[in-house]
Structures are given as structure tokens and as C-alpha cells.
NUTI-979795 format. One record per residue (C-alpha): residue number from 1; residue in one letter; x, y, z. Coordinates in steps of 0.1 Angstrom, whole numbers. Example, Ala and Ser with C-alpha at 12.3 -4.5 7.8 and 13.67 -1.06 7.14 Angstrom:
! NUTI-979795
{num->1 residuo->a east->123 north->-45 up->78}
{num->2 residuo->s east->137 north->-11 up->71}
//
This chain:
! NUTI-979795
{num->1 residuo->x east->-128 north->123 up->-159}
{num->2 residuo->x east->-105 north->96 up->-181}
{num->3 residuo->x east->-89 north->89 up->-146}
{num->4 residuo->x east->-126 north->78 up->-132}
{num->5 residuo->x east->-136 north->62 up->-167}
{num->6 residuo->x east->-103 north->36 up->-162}
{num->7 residuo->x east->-110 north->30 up->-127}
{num->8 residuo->x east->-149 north->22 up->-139}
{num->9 residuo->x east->-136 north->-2 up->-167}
{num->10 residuo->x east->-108 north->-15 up->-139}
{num->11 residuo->x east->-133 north->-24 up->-110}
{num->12 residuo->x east->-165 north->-28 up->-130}
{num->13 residuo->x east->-158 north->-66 up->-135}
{num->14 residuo->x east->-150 north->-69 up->-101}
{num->15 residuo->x east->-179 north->-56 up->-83}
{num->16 residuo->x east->-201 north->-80 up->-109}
{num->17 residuo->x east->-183 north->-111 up->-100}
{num->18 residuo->x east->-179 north->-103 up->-62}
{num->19 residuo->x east->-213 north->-93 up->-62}
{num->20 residuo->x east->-224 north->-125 up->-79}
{num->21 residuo->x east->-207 north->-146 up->-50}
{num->22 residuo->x east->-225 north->-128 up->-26}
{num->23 residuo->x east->-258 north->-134 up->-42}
{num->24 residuo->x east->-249 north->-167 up->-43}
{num->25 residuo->x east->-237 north->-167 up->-7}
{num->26 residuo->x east->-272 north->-153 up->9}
{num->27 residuo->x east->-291 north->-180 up->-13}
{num->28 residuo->x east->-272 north->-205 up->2}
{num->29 residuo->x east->-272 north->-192 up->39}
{num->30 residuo->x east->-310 north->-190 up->35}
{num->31 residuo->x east->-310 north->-230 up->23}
{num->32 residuo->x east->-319 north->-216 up->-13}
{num->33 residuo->x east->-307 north->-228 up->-51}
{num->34 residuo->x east->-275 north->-208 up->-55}
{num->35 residuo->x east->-255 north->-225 up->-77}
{num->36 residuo->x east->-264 north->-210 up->-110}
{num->37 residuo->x east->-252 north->-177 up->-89}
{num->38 residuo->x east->-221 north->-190 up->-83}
{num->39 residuo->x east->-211 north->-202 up->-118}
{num->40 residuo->x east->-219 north->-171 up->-135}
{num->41 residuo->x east->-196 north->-153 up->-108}
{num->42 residuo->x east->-167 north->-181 up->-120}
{num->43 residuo->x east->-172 north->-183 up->-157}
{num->44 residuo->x east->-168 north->-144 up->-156}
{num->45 residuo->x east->-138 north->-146 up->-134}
{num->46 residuo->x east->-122 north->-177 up->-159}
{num->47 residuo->x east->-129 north->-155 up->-190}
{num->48 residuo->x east->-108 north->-131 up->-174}
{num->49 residuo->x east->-83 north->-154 up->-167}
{num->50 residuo->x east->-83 north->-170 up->-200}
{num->51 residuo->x east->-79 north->-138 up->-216}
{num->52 residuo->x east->-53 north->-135 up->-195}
{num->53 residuo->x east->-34 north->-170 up->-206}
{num->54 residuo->x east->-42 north->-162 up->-242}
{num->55 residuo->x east->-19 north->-133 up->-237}
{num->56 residuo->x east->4 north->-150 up->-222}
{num->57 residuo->x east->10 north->-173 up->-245}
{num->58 residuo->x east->6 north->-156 up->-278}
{num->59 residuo->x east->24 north->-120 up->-266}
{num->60 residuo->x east->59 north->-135 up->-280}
{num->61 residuo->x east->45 north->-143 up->-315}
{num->62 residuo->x east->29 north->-108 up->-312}
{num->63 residuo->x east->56 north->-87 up->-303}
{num->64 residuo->x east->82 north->-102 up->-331}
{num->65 residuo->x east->50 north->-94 up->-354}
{num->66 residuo->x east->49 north->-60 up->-348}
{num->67 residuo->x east->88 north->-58 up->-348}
{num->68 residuo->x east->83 north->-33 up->-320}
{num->69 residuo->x east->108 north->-16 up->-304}
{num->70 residuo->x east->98 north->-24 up->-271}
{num->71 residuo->x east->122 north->-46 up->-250}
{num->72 residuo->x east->110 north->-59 up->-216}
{num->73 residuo->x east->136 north->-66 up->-189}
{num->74 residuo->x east->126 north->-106 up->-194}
{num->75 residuo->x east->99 north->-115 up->-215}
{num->76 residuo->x east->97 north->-150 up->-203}
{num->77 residuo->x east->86 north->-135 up->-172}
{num->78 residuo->x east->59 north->-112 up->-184}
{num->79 residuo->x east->42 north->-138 up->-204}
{num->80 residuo->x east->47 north->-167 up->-173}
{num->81 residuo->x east->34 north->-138 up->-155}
{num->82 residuo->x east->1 north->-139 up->-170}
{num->83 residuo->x east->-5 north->-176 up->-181}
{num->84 residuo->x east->3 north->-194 up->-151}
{num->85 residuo->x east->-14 north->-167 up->-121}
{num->86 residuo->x east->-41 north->-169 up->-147}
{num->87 residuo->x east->-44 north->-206 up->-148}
{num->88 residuo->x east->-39 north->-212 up->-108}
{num->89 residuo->x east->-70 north->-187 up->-105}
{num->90 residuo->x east->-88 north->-208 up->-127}
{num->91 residuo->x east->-74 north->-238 up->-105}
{num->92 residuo->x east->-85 north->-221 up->-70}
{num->93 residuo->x east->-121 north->-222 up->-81}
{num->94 residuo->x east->-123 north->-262 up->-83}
{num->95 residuo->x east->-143 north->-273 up->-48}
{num->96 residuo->x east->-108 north->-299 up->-38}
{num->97 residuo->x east->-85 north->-270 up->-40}
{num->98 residuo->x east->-103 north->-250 up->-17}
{num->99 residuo->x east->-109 north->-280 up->5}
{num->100 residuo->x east->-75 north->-286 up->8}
{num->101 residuo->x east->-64 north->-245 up->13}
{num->102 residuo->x east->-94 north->-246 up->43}
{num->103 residuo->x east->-67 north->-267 up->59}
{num->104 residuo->x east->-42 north->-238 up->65}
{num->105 residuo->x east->-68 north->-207 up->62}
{num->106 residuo->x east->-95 north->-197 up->77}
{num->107 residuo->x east->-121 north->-197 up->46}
{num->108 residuo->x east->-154 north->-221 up->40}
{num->109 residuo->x east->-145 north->-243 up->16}
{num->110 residuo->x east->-185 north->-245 up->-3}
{num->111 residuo->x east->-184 north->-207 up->-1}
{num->112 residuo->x east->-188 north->-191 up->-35}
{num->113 residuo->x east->-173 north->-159 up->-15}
{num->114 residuo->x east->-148 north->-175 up->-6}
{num->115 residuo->x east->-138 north->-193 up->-38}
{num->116 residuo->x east->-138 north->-161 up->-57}
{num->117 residuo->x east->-117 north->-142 up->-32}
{num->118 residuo->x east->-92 north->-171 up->-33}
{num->119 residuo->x east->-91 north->-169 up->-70}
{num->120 residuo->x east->-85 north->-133 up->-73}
{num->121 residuo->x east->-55 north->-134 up->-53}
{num->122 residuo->x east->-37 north->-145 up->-86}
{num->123 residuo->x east->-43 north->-107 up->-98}
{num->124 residuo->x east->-17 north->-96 up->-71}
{num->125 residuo->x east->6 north->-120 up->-92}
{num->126 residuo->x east->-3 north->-111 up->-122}
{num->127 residuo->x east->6 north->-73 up->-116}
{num->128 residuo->x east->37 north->-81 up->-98}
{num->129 residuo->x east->55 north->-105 up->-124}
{num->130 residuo->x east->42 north->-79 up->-153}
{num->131 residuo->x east->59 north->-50 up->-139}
{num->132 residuo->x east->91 north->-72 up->-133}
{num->133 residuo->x east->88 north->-88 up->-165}
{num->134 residuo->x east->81 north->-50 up->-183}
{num->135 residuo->x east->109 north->-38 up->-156}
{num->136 residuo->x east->107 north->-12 up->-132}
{num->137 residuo->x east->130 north->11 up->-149}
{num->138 residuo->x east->115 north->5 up->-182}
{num->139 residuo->x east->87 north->13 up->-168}
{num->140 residuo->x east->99 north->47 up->-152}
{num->141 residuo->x east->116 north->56 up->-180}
{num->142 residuo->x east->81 north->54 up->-197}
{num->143 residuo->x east->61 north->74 up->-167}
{num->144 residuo->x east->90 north->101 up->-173}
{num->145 residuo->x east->85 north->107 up->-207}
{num->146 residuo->x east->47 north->111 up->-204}
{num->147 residuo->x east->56 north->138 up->-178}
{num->148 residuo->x east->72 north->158 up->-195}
{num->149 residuo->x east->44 north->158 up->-219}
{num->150 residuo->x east->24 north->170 up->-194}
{num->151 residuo->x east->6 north->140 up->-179}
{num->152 residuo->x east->14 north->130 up->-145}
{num->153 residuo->x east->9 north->93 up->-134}
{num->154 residuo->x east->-8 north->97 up->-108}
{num->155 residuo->x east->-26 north->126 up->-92}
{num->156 residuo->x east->-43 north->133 up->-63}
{num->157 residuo->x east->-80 north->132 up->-73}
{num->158 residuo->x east->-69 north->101 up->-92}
{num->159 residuo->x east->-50 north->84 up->-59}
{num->160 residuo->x east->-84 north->90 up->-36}
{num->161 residuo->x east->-108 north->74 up->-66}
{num->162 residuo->x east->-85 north->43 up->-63}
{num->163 residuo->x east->-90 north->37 up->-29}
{num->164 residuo->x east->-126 north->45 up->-24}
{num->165 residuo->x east->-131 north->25 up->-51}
{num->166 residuo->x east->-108 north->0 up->-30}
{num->167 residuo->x east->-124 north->2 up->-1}
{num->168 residuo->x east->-163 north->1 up->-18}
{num->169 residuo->x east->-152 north->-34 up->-33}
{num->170 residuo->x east->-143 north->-49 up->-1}
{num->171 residuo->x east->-177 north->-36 up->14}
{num->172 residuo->x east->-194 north->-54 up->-16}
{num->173 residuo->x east->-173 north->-81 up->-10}
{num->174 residuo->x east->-184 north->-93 up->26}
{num->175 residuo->x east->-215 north->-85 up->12}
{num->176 residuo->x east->-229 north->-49 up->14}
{num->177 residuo->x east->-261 north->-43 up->-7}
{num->178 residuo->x east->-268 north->-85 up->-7}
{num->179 residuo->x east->-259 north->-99 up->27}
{num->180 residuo->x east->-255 north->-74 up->50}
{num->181 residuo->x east->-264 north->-35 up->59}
{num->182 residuo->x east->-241 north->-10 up->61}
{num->183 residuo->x east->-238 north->-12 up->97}
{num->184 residuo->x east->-230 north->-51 up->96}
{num->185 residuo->x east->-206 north->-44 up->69}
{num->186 residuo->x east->-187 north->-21 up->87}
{num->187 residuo->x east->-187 north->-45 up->115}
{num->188 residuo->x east->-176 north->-73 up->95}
{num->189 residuo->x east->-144 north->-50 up->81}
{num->190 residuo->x east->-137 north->-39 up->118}
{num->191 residuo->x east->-141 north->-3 up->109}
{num->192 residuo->x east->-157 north->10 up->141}
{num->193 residuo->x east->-156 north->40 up->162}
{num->194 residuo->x east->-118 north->38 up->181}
{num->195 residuo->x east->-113 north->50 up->212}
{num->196 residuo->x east->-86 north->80 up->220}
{num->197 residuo->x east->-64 north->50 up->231}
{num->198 residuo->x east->-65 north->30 up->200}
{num->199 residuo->x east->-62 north->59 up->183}
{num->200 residuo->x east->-27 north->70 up->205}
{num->201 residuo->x east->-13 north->37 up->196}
{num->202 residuo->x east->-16 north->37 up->160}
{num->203 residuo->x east->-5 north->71 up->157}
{num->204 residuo->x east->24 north->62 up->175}
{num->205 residuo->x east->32 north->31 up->162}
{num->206 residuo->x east->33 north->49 up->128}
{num->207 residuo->x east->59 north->75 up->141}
{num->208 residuo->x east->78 north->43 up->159}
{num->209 residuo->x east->83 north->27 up->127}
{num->210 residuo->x east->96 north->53 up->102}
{num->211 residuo->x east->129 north->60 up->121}
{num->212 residuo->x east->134 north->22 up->123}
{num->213 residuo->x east->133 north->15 up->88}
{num->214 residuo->x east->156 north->46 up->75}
{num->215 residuo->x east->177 north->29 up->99}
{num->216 residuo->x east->173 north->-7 up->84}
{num->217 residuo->x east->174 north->8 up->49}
{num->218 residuo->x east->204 north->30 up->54}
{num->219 residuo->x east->221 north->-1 up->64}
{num->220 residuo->x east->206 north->-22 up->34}
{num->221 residuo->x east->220 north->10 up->13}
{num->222 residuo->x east->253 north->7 up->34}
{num->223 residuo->x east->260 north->-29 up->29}
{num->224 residuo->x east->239 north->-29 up->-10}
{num->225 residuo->x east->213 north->-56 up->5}
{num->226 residuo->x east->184 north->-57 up->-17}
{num->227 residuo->x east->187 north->-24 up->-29}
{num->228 residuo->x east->174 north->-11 up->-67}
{num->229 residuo->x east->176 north->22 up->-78}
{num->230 residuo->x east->149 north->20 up->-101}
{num->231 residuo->x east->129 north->12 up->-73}
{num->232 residuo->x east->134 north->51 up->-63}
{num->233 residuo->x east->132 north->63 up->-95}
{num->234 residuo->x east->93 north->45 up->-103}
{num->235 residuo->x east->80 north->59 up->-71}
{num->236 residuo->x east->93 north->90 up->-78}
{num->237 residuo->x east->77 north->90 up->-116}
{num->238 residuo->x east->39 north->74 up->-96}
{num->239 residuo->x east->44 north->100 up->-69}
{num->240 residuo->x east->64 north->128 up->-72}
{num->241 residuo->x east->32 north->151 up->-84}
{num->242 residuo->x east->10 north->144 up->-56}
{num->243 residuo->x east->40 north->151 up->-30}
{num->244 residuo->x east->42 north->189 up->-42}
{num->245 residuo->x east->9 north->199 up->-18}
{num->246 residuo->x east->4 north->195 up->19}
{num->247 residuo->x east->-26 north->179 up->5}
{num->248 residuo->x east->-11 north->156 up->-13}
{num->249 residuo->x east->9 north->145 up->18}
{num->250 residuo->x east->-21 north->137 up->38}
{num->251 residuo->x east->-39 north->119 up->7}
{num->252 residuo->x east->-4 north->89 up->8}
{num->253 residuo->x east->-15 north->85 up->41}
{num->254 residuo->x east->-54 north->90 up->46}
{num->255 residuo->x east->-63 north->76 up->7}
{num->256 residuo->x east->-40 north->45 up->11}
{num->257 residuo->x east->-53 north->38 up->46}
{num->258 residuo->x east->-90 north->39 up->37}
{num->259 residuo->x east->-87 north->14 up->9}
{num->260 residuo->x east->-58 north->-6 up->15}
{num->261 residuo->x east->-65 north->-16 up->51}
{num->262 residuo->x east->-101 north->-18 up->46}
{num->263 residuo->x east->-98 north->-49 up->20}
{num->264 residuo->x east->-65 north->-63 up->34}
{num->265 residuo->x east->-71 north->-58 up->69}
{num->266 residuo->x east->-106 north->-56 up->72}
{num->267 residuo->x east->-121 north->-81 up->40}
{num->268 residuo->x east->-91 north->-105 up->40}
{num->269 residuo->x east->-74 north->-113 up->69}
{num->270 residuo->x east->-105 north->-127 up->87}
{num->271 residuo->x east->-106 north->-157 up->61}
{num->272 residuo->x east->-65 north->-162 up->49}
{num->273 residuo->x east->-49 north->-150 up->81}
{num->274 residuo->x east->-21 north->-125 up->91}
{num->275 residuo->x east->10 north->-137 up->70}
{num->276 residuo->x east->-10 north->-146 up->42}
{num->277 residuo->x east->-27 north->-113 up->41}
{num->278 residuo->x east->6 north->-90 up->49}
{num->279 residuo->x east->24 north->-111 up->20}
{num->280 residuo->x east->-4 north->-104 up->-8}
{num->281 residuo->x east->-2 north->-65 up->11}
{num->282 residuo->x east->35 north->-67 up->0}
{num->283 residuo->x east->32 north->-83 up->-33}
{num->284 residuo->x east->6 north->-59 up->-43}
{num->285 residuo->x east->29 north->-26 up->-39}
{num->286 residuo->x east->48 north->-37 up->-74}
{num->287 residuo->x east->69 north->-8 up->-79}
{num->288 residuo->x east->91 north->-22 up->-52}
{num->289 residuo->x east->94 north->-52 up->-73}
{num->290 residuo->x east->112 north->-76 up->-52}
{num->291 residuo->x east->133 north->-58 up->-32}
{num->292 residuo->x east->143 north->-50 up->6}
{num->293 residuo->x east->114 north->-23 up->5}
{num->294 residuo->x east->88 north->-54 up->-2}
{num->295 residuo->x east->102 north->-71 up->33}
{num->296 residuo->x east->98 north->-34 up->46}
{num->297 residuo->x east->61 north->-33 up->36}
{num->298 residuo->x east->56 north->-72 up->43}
{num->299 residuo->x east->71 north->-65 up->82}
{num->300 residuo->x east->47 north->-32 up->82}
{num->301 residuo->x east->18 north->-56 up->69}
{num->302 residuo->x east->23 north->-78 up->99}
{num->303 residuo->x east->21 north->-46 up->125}
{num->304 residuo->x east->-10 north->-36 up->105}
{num->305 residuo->x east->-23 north->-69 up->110}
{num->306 residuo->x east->-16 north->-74 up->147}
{num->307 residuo->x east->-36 north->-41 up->153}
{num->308 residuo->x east->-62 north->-53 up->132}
{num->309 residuo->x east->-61 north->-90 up->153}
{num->310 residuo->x east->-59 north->-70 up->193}
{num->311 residuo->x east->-83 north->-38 up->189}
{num->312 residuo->x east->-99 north->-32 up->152}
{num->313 residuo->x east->-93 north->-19 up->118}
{num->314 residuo->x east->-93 north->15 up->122}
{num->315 residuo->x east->-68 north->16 up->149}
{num->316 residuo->x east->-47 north->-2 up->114}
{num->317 residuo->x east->-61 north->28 up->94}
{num->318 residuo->x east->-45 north->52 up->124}
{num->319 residuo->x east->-9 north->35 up->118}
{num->320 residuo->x east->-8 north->33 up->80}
{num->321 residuo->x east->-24 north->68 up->76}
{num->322 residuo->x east->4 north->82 up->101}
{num->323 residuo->x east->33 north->63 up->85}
{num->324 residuo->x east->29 north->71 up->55}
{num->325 residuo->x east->23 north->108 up->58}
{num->326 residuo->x east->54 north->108 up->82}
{num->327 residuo->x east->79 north->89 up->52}
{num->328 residuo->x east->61 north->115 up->23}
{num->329 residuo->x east->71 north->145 up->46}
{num->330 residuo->x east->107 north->129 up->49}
{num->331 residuo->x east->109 north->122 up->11}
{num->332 residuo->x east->96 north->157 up->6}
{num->333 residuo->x east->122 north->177 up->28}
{num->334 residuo->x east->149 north->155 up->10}
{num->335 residuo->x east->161 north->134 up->43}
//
């Protein structure tokens, strides 16, 4: 129940302002006023953002107030982390900035859609250079202690809600419930009815790709290229519950699949194209930090997003679901 109240309080903002663009966005496709539609959508996405910078910019002054004990690996970066994503989102809404980005992407410069989606693209940032500023052993170290009081990071009840809740924001996003019916969203996200063929190739394209990476990550380990224990340790602290139940296992794969290929590949890479849309896919996995396992899922992303470009998105879902069960049951037997 707490797990599905923070998810509500997390995405509640979200589906407001993404539903407000798309408001916006059918007024305008219809010839109709839509401009009051589309400020409200970016004054509640700037708030956000200049909570976000007043955070950043006071959370020095605030922590030697408290004269906590808390020590982040580089607080410069965690408070750079959330003033200056926060002011480029700001920034991404201005109508020249998106003109000049409709230069290298695919997106509609006068689209309110558009314009918000741009904009929130500074959230991947804002989570990654947190977590680096806060430190990914810090951070484990944290998640480990509250397991052993007897509250797991994540579960698997809380893994799913994530990602339906992932995947229902990208439906509202290209405009389910405003612009288009079910049927027409679906078709927008690619999700359609594979055939056995699609389905063969990214089932085996998942398997491919799991012995090459050990491979390329043994050497990495080998040779100490990009390599961070704490990397190894957070995952283990986020994941280690779920990975105890065959159920578990096949929630990594079939949870992460739904959502994260249904916004990334089927919402996104439409409008900011493949490399754009495999780097925010990397970015977004944080507890990799920066590391050789953010190339790994960068290099993944662009596989993901070929399928997505030659048959559809849910020969992507196929893949992702089938790689990542494969790496859990590997991480599970201990090889």
C-alpha cells in the first residue's frame, strides 16, 4: 500500500502535466485556442523545476545547518545536479530552443507535447547526478541497513506498479484518453500483435547478447576498465529480494520490458531518435552510475532500438524481457 501511495505522489504530477500538453495538442490539431493548455502544463513543469534549483542551491547552507552526519561522495555534484538539469528544463520549454533541437530530432517544434517531453528529459539527469553526487555506495550502505531492519528496497509487487505505471504514462503521453483511442495509442507505441518470427528473433537476440557481455565484462574486470564495485553491491541491495522467486525472475524481465520499452522505445524514439533515446535509456539505470555497465545498457539500448526501427515494439519487449531474465538466472546460480 505505501509502495503504491509513493508511486501515486511520484507520477501524479506527471500524468497532469503530460496530460495538459495533450489537451493542448488536440486543441491545436483541431485549429482551436490551446495556448492557455499549454502554459499551465509548463508553469507546473517550471515549479517543479524551480523547486528543484531552490534545492540546489540552498542544500549546502542546509546541511552545515543541521550539522548532519551525512556525507555525500561530492556535494558539488548533487546540488549542480539539481540546479542546472532543473534550469535547462526550464530552458527546453522556450519556443527558439526547440526550434533549434527540431534541427537534429525528430520533434515539432510548436508542439506543447513535444516541448514537455523535451523538458522532462532533464529528470533522467537529475536522478543520475543525485545518486552520483549521494554515491552509489553510500547509497547501498543505506539500502543495507534498512534490510536488515526488515524492509526490502524493492519488491516484486512494488517492481510491476513501477512499470505499469511507466508504461500508462507513455500511453497518456502520445495522447491516450485526449487524442487518441486505445487502439491508436497502441499503434502509435508500436505495441502490436508480433508474429512467431519477430517473436524468434527477439528471444534470440536476448540469449545472443548475454554471453557477449560476460565476455566483454569479464575482460573489463580483467583489465579493471570501468569497473566499480559498488555498482554490484547497489544492485544487489535494489534487487537481491525479488531474485529469491522464479517469479521474481520473470518480473526483471516481463516488468522492465512492459514499461521501459514502452516509453523509450515506443513514446520516445519516434520524436528524439535511436541514440538519443538509447543514451537517456542508459542514463536512466543510475545505479550503474557511470560505469562500463552504462555503455553495456547504452549498446543494449541501440539493439532495442533497431528492433523497434525494422519490425515493432514488442519484438523490443521480446529481447529485453528475455535478456534480462537470462542475466537474473545467471546472477542467481552465482555464474
Amino acid at each position: 500500500m505505501i509502495e503504491l501511495l509513493n508511486l501515486l505522489l511520484l507520477f501524479a504530477p506527471l500524468f497532469l502535466i503530460v496530460g495538459l500538453a495533450n489537451l493542448a495538442e488536440g486543441a491545436r490539431e483541431h485549429e482551436k485556442p490551446f495556448q492557455g493548455l499549454a502554459i499551465a502544463g509548463y508553469l507546473l513543469l517550471s515549479l517543479l523545476y524551480l523547486a528543484a534549483i531552490l534545492i540546489g542551491l540552498s542544500l549546502e547552507t542546509v546541511l552545515a545547518a543541521l550539522d548532519t552526519t551525512f556525507q555525500p561522495d561530492s556535494l558539488s555534484l548533487l546540488t549542480a545536479g539539481l540546479w542546472i538539469p532543473g534550469l535547462v528544463g526550464i530552458l527546453l520549454l522556450l519556443p527558439p530552443v526547440r526550434r533549434l533541437l527540431s534541427y537534429v530530432t525528430n520533434i515539432d517544434p510548436g508542439s506543447p507535447v513535444h516541448a514537455v517531453a523535451l523538458s522532462l528529459t532533464m529528470l533522467v539527469l537529475v536522478n543520475l547526478f543525485v545518486t552520483l553526487g549521494i554515491g552509489l555506495g553510500n547509497l547501498a550502505e543505506s539500502l543495507a541497513a534498512q534490510g536488515e531492519a526488515g524492509a526490502a528496497a524493492t519488491t516484486t509487487l512494488g517492481l510491476w506498479l513501477q512499470q505499469i505505471f511507466t508504461a500508462l504514462l507513455a500511453l497518456v503521453g502520445v495522447g491516450w484518453l485526449t487524442r487518441r483511442d486505445w487502439r491508436q495509442a497502441l499503434q502509435r507505441l508500436g505495441i502490436v500483435k508480433p508474429t512467431v518470427r519477430q517473436l524468434l528473433i527477439g528471444f534470440f537476440l536476448g540469449l545472443l547478447m548475454v554471453p557477449v557481455i560476460m565476455v566483454i565484462e569479464q575482460l573489463a574486470g580483467y583489465y579493471n576498465i570501468g569497473m566499480d564495485e559498488n555498482v554490484s553491491d547497489l544492485t544487489e541491495q535494489l534487487l537481491g529480494s525479488v531474485l529469491t522467486t522464479p517469479f521474481g525472475i520473470f518480473t526483471i524481465g516481463a516488468a522492465a520490458a512492459l514499461g521501459e520499452e514502452t516509453i523509450f522505445r515506443g513514446a520516445i524514439q519516434p520524436r528524439f531518435g535511436l541514440v538519443l533515446t538509447a543514451l537517456l535509456f542508459a542514463l536512466v539505470h543510475s545505479n550503474y552510475g557511470l560505469t562500463l555497465s552504462t555503455l553495456i545498457v547504452f549498446v543494449v539500448g541501440m539493439i532495442l532500438g533497431l528492433l523497434r526501427k525494422r519490425y515493432n515494439t514488442t519484438t523490443s519487449m521480446m529481447m529485453h524481457a528475455t535478456y534480462n531474465i537470462a542475466l537474473a538466472l545467471l546472477t542467481t546460480l552465482g555464474i
